[in-house]
N, C-alpha and C positions, 0 to 999 in steps of 0.2 A: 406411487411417488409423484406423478404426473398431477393427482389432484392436491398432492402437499402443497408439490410447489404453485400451480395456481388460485391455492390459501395465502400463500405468502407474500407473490404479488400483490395482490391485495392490500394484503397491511399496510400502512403508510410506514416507512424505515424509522422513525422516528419511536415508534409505540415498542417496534420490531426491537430496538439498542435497549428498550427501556426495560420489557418483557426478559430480556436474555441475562441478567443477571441474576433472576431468582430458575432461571431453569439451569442454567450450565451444570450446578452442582447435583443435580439430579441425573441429568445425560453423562456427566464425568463419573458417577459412580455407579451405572448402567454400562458401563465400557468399558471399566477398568480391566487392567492386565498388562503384558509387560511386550509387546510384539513394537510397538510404537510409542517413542517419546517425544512431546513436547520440549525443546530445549530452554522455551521461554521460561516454565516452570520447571522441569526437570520432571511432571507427571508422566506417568507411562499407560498405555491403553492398550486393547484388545485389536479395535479397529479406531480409528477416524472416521469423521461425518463424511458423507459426500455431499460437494460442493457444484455449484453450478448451474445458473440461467440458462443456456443453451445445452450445450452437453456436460454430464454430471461428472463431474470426477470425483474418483472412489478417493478414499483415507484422504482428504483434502482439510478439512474444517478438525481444529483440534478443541473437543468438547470441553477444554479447560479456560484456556483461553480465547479461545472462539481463534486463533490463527490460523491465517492459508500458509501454504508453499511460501507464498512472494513475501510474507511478514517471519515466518524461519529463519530464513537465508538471508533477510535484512539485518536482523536479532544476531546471527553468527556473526556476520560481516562486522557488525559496530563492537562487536564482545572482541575478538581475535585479531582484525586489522584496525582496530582504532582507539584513539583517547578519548570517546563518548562515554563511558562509564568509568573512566580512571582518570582525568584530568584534575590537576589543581585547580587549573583557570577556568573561575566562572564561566561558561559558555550559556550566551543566550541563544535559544531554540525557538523556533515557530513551527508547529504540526497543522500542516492545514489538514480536514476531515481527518485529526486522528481515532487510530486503531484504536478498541478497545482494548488489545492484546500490550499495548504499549503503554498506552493512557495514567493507569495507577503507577507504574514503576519510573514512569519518567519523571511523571511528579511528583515521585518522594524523593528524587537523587538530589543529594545537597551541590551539587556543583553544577545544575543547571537552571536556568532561572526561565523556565517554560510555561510560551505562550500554544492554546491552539486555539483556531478557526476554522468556521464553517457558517454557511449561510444556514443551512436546518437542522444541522447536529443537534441534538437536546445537550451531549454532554463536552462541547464546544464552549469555551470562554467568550470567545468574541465570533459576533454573527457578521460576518462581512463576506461581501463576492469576491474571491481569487481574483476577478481582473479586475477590480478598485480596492486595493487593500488599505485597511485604514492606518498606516504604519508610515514611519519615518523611513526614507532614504539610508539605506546603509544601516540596518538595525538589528542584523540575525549574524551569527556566529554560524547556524546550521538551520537548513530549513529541508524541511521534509512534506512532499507532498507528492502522497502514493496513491496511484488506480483513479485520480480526480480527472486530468486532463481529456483522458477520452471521453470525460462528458462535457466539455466545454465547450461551445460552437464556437468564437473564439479563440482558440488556447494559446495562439501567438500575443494577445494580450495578456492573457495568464501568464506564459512565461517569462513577458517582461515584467510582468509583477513582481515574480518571483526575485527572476535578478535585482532587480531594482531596492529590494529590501534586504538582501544579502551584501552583506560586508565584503568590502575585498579580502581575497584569501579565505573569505569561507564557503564553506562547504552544503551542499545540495544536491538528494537524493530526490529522483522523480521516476517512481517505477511508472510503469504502464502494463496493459494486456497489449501482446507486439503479437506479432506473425514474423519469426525471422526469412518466410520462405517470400516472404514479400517483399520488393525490394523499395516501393511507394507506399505510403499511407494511402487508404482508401474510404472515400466516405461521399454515400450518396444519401441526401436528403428528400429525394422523392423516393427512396422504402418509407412506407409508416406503418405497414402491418407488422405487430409487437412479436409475432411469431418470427414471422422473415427476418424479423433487425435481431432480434436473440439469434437464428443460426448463422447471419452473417457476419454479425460485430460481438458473437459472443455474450450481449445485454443488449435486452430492449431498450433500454436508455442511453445506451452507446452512442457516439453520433460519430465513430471511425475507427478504424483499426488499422493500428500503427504498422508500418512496415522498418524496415534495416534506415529507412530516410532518418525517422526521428530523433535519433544524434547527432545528425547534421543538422537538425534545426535547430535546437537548442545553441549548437556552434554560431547559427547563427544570428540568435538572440546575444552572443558576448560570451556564454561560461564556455569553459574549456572542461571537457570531458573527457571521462572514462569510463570505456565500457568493458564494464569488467566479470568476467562469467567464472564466481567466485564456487557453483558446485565443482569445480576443474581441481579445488584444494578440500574436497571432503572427498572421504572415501567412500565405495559403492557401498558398503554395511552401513554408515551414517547416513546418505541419502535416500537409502529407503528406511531405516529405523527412524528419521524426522519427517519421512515425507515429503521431500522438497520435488524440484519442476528441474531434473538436468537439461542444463543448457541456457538457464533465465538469465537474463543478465543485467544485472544493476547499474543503471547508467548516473553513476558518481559526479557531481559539477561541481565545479569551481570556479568563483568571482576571482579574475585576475585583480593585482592592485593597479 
């Protein structure tokens, strides 16, 4: 497994997005069985991929959709507490680095009129940097932008991006990989060995790991938050039959008017 994964680094992620839609249906029907479901599709499987840069997590990667944990429990959240899939009102979206687990299905829903961005996504509309976005003032209805900021050296630019292009009264989800045991974000930039920065931040490409602060800073970019630890409302058969991360927690924003 150890030399999988140092094939993979390798690849540049871009070849990696492009390679992964003629393999999934191959890995999905190498898997199949009924122990674990996907809820984005409803497929069911034997096991899940293991996932993971630094330490591997077993049943994490769902070979259908290519989903983690954090992309599940997002999926649930918008299906059962929200009007992202049932609204009349047009809602305009911005996905920055969207999922591919998300990607096709958001863009076929007739009631959202979705944008996404990324600086090297192949499968990215608009190629722009998070903190110069090339967007109007007050232009998103929802903006979503998952697992990016802990790459951003940055990211207090970034999140005033973010705000800055979200309408008041809407709505912004910005997961992260957190340490709840942490009470301070932590990031040292004289680590550069790729090993050390994968056990410490999780990705070699990590440049910090958030601690319990990071919803206070957001507080203090402007959006009012909520932090909401939505496995609390799935039962213990459901979160292990999707494979979710008990205890993750969605930190929900909102543009006051």
């Amino acid at each position: 497994m150890s030399i999988f994964k140092s094939i993979l680094n390798t690849i540049p992620r871009p070849f990696l997005i492009k390679a992964s839609y003629w393999v999934r249906p191959i890995i999905s029907w190498w898997l199949k069985g009924d122990k674990f479901t996907d809820p984005i599709d409803g497929k069911t499987f034997r096991k899940f991929l293991p996932y993971g840069y630094g330490i591997q997590r077993e049943n994490a990667l769902s070979p259908s959709t290519l989903s983690l944990e954090r992309h599940r429990l997002l999926w649930l959240f918008l299906q059962n507490d929200t009007s992202f899939f049932t609204s009349e009102k047009k809602q305009k979206v911005l996905h920055i680095a969207p999922e591919q687990c998300f990607l096709d299905i958001f863009r076929k829903q007739q009631n959202l009129d979705y944008i996404t961005s990324d600086l090297e996504s192949p499968i990215a509309d608009v190629k722009a940097d998070i903190c110069d976005l090339p967007f109007e003032n007050n232009s998103f209805d929802i903006v979503f932008c998952n697992h990016v900021l802990e790459h951003i050296p940055n990211d207090t630019k970034a999140m005033q991006e973010l705000y800055r292009v979200l309408k008041p009264n809407g709505m912004g989800i910005f997961q992260i990989p957190q340490d709840l045991s942490r009470e301070y974000t932590f990031e040292d930039d004289t680590i550069t060995d790729e090993k050390e920065r994968a056990e410490i931040f999780g990705q070699y490409d990590h440049v910090r790991v958030y601690g319990r602060d990071y919803f206070n800073k957001l507080r203090s970019i402007g959006f009012s938050v909520k932090e909401i630890d939505y496995t609390k409302k799935i039962t213990p058969e459901k979160l292990a039959r999707f494979a979710l991360m008990k205890g993750e927690i969605l930190p929900v924003c909102y543009k006051q008017p």
